[in-house]
N, C-alpha and C positions, 0 to 999 in steps of 0.2 A: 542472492543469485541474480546476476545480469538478464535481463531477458533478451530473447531469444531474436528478437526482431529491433534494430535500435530505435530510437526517435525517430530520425528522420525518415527512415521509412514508412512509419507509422503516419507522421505526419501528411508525406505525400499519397499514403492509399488512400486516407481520409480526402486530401484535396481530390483525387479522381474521383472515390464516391460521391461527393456531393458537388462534382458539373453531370452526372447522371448520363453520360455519355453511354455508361455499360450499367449492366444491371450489378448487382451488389454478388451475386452468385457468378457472375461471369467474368467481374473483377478480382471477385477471392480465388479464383482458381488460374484466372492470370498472373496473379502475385504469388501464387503457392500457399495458403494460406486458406483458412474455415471462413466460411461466411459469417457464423455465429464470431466468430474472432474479429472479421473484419466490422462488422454490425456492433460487437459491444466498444470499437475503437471509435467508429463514428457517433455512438454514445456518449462517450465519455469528452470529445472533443466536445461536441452540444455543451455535455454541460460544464465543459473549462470554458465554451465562450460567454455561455451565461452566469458567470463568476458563483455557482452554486443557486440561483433564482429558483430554481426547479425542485430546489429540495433536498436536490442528490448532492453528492462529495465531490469535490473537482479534482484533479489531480492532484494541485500542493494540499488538499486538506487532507486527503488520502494519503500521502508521504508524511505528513503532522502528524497523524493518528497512528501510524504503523510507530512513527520517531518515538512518540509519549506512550505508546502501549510497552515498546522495548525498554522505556526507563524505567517504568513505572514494575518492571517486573524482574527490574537491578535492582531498585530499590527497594522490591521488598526481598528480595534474599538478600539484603544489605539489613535488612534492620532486623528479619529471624539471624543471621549468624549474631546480630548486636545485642537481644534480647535472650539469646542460648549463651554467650560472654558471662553477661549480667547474672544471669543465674547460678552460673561454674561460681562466680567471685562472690556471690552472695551467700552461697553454701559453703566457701571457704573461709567466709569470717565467722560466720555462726562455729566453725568446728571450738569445741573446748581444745586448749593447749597446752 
């Protein structure tokens, strides 16, 4: 699901937050928009400029992990339908004929 807010909005509430011009409550409610909402986007920008230094997820390692978690849970209902196969066929050669 697309969110709700695109990039570049994002990007430029961040740039207004941090020249501190307005307070971070007075900016989210100019933008429309939660402070906690705008507070976890200035967050996450921090730690996309510090390429993950801080310990946290940056945006592309967070888009990695969502990517390899959606594979990784094709591939396992790819390998029970492959392992439920294998059983049908295995029980079908064992029958006497």
């Amino acid at each position: 699901m697309p969110s709700p807010h695109p990039p570049e909005f994002r990007r430029r509430a961040v740039e207004l937050a941090r020249q501190g011009d307005k307070s971070l409550v007075q900016l989210a409610k100019d933008l429309g928009i939660s402070r906690s909402c705008l507070q976890n986007w200035v967050n996450q920008a921090a730690d996309d400029d510090e390429k993950g230094e801080s310990g946290r997820l940056t945006s592309a390692e967070k888009k990695e992990l969502a990517e390899l978690r959606r594979r990784n849970r094709q591939l396992e209902t790819e390998n029970e339908i492959l392992k439920r196969a294998a059983a049908y066929f295995a029980r079908e050669n064992v029958l006497p004929k």
